[in-house]
N, C-alpha and C positions, 0 to 999 in steps of 0.2 A: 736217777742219773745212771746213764749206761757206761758200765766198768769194764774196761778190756787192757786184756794182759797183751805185751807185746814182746815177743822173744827170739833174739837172733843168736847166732851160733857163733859168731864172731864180729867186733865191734868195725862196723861201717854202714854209710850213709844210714844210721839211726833219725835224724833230723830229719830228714829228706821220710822215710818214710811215716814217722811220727807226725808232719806237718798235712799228709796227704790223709790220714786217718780223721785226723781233728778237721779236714775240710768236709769230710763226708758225715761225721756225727759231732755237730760244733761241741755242745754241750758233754760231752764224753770225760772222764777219766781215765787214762791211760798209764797204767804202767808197766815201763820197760825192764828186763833184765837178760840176762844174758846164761846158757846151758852152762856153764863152769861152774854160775854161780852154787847152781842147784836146783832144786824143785820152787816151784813159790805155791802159798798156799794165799789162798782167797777165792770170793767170789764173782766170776765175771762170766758176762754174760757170750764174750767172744775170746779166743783165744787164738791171736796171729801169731804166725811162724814165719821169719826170715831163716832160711837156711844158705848158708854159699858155701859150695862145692867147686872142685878146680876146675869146670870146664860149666857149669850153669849156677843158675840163683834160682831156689826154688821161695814161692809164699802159698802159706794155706791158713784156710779160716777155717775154726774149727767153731763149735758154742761151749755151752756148759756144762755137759759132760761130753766134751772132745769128739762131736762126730763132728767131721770135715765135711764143710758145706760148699766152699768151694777149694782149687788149688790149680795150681800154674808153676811151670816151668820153664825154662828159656835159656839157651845156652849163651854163653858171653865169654870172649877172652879178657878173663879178670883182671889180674898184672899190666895189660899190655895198651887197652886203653881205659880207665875210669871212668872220663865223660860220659863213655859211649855205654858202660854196664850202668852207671849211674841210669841212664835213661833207658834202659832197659828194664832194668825193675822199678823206675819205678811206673812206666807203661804196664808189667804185670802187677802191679799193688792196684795201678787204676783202676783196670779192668775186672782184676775180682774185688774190689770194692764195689765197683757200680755193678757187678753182678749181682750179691748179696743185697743189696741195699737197693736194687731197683732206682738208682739216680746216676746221673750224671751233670757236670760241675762245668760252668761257662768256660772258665781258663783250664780245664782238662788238668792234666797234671803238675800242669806250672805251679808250684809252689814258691817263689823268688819275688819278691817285689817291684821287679821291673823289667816286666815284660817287653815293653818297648824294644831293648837291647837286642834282642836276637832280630828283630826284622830292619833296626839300623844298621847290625853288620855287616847283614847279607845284602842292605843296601849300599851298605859303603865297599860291597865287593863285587857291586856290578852288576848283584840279583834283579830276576824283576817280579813285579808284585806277585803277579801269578805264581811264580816260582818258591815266592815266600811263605804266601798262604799252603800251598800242597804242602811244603815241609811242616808245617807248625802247627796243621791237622794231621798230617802222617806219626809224627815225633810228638807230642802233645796231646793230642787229643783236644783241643782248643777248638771251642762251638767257632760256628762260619760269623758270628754277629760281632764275636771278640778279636778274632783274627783280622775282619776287617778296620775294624777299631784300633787295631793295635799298629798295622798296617798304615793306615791313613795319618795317627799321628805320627808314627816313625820319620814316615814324607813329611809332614810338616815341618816337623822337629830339624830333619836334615835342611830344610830351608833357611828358618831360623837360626841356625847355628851356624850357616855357611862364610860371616864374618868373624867366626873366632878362632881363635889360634890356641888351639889345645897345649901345644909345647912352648910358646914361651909369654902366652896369657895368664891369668887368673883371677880369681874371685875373691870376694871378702864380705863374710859373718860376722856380725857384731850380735850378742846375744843378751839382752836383757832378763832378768828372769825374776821379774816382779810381776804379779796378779793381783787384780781387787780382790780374788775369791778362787779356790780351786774346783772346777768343775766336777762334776760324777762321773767322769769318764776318762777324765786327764791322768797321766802318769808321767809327764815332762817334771823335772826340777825345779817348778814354779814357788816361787817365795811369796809368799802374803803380803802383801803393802801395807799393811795398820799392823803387821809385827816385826817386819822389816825395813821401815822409812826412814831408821835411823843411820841404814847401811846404806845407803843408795848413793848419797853422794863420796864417799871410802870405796863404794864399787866402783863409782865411775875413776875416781885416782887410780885404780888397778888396772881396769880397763882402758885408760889412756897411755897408761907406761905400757901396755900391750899393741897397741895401736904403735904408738912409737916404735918398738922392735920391729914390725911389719913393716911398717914404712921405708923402716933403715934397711931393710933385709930384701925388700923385695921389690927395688926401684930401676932392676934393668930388667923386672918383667913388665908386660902392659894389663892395668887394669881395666877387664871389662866390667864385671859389674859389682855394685855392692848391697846386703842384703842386709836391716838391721829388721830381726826378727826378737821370740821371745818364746816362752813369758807373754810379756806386753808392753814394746815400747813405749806407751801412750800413758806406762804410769810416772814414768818421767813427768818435772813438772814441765813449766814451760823454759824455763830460763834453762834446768837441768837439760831440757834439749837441746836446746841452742850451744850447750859449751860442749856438749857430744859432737852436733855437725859443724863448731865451728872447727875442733880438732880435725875430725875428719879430712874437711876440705882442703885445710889448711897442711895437713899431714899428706897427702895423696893427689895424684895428677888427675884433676876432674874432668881435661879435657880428652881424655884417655875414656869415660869412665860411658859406656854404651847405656846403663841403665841403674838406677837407684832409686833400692824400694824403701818405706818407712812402713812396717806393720802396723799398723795405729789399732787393729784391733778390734776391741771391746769397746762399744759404744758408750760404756759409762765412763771412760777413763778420757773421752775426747771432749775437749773443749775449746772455745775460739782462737784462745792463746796459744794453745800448746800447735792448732792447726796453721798460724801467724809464724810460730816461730820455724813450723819445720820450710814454710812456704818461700825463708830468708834464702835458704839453699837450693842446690839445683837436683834436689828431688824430684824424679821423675814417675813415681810410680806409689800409692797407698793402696792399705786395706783396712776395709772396714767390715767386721766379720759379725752377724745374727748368729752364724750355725742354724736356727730361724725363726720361722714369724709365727711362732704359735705361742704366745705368752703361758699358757698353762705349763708347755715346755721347757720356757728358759728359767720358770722358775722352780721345774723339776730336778733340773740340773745344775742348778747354783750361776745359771747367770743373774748378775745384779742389775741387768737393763731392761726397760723396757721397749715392745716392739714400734713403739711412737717414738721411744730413743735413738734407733736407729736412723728411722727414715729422717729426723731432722738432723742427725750427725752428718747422714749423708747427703741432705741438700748443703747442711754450712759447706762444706768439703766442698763441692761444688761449685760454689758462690762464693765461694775464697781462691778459683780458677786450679781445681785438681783436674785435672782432664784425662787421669788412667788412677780408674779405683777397681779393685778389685774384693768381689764378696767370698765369703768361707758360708758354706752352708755343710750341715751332714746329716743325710740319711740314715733311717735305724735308731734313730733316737728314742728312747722310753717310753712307748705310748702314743706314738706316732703310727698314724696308717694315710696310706692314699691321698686320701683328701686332704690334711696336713699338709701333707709335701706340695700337690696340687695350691693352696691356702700360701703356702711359704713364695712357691714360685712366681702366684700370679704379682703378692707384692713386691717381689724382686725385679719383675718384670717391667711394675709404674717407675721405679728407681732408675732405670737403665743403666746399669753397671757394665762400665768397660770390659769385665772379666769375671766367670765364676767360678769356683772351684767347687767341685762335689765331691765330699770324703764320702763313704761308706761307715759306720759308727764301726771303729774297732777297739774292741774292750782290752786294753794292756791289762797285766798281773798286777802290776801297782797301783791301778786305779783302782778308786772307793767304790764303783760299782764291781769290781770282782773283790776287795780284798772282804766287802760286807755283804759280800752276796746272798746269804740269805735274808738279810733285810730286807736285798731290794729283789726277793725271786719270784713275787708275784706281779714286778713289771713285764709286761708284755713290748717285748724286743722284737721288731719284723724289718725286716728290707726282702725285698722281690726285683725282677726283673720289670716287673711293671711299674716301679718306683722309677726304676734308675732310668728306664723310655722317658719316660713322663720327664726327667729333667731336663736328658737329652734335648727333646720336643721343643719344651720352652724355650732353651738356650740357642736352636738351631733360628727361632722366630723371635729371637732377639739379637739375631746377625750375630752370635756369637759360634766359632771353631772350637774343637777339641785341638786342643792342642801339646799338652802333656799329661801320663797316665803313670802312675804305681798302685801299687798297692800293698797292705799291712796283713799281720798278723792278727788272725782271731777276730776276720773283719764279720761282720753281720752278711749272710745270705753268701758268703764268698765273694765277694764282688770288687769294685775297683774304686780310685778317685782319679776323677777326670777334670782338670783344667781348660776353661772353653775363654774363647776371648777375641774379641773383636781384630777385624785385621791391623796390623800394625801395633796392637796390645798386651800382646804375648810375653808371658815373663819367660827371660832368657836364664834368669838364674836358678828358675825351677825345672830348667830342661838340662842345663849343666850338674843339680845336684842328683838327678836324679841317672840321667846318663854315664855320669864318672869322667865323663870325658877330659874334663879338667882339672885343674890346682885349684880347692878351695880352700884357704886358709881361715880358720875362724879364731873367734876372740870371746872371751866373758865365759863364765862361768860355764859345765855342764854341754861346752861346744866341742868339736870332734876337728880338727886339720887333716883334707884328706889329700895327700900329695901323688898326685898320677906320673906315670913314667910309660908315656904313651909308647916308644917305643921297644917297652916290655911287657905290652898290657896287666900292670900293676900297678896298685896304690897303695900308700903306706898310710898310717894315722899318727896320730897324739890326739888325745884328752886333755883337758882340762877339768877338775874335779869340776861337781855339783855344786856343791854348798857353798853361797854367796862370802861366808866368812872364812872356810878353808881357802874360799880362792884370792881373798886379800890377803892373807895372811900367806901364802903360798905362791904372789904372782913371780915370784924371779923362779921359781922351780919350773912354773908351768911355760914360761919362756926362754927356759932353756931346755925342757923337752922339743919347743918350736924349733929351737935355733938345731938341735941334733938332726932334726928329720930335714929342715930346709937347707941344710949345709949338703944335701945328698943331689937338691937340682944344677947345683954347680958341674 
């Protein structure tokens, strides 16, 4: 594993250049320290240097024993704008990174998970595309393949959104955070179902007295859309979902309500009943997620279905009149190459799903494939460029759009997740969470309230703890953190 020391003279944008190192050597060790502290001893095979001085930012790369291999300078009025020295160094971190390294990285020095943003700006100020892309290759460094990707969904996205009303609309998260099983890759708050079954219905009592506060609190704004995610909604039973949406409904103006997803999930958790009860409501929108169709895979990573599970979940679905399903697939998976993904695609293809989404596998700190990494270190991990085509491809000849993009941390290959989806299919609440554009208020355990103040382009938050029993035990705390921050859109 290649170990490098990272050392600035004074503490700022540390993140920022720590994120663009681990883009360029994913596998890397990195530690940072700072010349106050003192000398550091170890051994590492590079030694970077952040220096800032009052009038430039210098970076040099040195090896192991200190000859400088490469180094850059750049002048910047520091105090006076941040933004602007922010992307100044780190255009020079880029440059002598892919110097040294002989590479260069699709989204160029983007480090931020959504990218989208800068080119709906510039379009919401009038820009035009040409004008965007020269910026975002000038500023960026961002390949012409991403740019226009990022570009084109912006345009859409701006289409999409064009009946929402940022300032006196908003959204609603309902979060379940029950799993049959926790993946090898997962690091979300997920609770076990066969050690947690007994909390499920004390969650939902929490959860409905949260629901109520919402309601009460937030009835002279207009509901666009509502998202009940997870976890995995679908470990609800049946009946347990039905007193979920019949609160919902019953709690909130549905004819306000532009779109409503039920995550259904994990194919082993879906059943006729539980598809019966959610079909009582005016649910507009499911997912039914493989991640994909290579059975060697799903049961390398702890999924408990199989890939003949799917497709039959997904014709019930179907045949019970869903008519917007959306699939979750991800690239980079454990022993996955090429043909795989190609294998996954073509069955996703016989399916005809309203909607795809393509993650890029991003390994979190708390997931069991990093926290047991040497266990799992003679898995072979790939994503390429000629994966992420390939999905493209399929999805473009199965009339499916891009139509929203972010992307994570410590993703495989660097690369992106992209949202494609039939016209008229588009989820509207993955383009809001991801945009910031609006108020999304969430609920249940482990979910985040992000309240935007579009006319100071800022958003506040609250949390609600993780743990399903802290948050029973804790729901008038976590509803009156709600009630601090929503008392502020008055």
């Amino acid at each position: 594993m290649l170990n490098i020391s990272l050392c600035f003279n004074r503490k700022d944008f540390e993140y920022d250049v720590y994120s663009l190192i681990k883009a360029f050597y994913p596998g890397c060790e990195i530690t940072s320290w700072y010349e106050e502290d003192g000398a550091l001893d170890g051994e590492f095979a590079y030694y970077d240097t952040i220096t800032y001085e009052a009038d430039q930012i210098c970076f040099s790369i040195a090896d192991e024993k200190h000859e400088t291999l490469a180094s850059q300078c750049e002048a910047v009025e520091y105090e006076k704008d941040r933004h602007e020295t922010k992307n100044v160094l780190k255009r020079m971190v880029y440059r002598t990174l892919s110097e040294v390294s002989g590479k260069e990285l699709p989204w160029g020095d983007l480090t931020g998970i959504r990218p989208t943003k800068i080119p709906m700006k510039m379009l919401e100020e009038g820009k035009k595309n040409v004008e965007i892309a020269k910026y975002m290759r000038e500023t960026y460094y961002t390949s012409p393949e991403k740019t226009a990707l990022a570009i084109t969904i912006a345009n859409r996205e701006k289409d999409i959104l064009k009946t929402i009303d940022y300032e006196h609309g908003y959204s609603l998260y309902i979060g379940i955070p029950f799993c049959p099983s926790i993946c090898l890759y997962c690091s979300f708050g997920s609770h076990v179902l066969s050690r947690w079954e007994h909390m499920v219905d004390p969650y939902l009592d929490a959860l409905i007295k949260e629901l109520i506060f919402i309601s009460e609190n937030m009835k002279d704004y207009t509901l666009d859309t509502i998202y009940i995610g997870g976890g995995t909604p679908t470990t609800l039973n049946a009946a347990q979902m039905e007193r979920l949406l019949t609160k919902v409904t019953e709690l909130f103006p549905m004819e306000q309500v532009q779109e409503f997803t039920v995550e259904a999930g994990r194919p082993d958790t879906i059943n006729e009943e539980v598809l019966k009860a959610i079909r009582k409501f005016p649910v507009t929108r499911i997912s039914i997620n493989p991640q994909t169709m290579n059975q060697e895979t799903l049961d390398l990573i702890g999924r408990h279905h199989t890939v003949d599970m799917v497709k039959e979940k997904f014709r019930m679905a179907r045949d019970l009149g869903f008519d917007n399903i959306n699939m979750d697939l991800i690239i980079g998976l454990p022993e996955e190459d090429i043909d795989d993904v190609r294998s996954t695609m073509e069955q996703v293809r016989e399916l005809a799903p309203d909607s795809v989404t393509v993650h890029s596998l991003a390994i979190k700190r708390a997931a069991r494939l990093n926290i047991f990494k040497e266990r799992y270190a003679n898995l072979k991990i790939q994503n390429t460029q000629e994966m992420i085509d390939l999905t493209a491809k399929y999805a473009r000849e199965m009339g499916l759009e891009p139509y929203y993009l972010y992307r994570q941390k410590n993703m495989a290959g660097n690369f992106e997740n992209v949202g494609y989806a039939a016209p008229g299919k588009a989820c509207i609440y993955n383009i809001l969470i991801m945009e910031e554009k609006q108020t999304i208020v969430a609920c249940g355990a482990g979910t985040t309230t992000k309240v935007t103040f579009p006319a100071e382009n800022r958003l506040e938050r609250a949390e609600n703890v993780k743990d399903v029993a802290s948050y029973i035990e804790r729901i008038d705390e976590m509803i009156d953190r709600k009630e601090k921050l929503l008392s502020k859109l008055v």
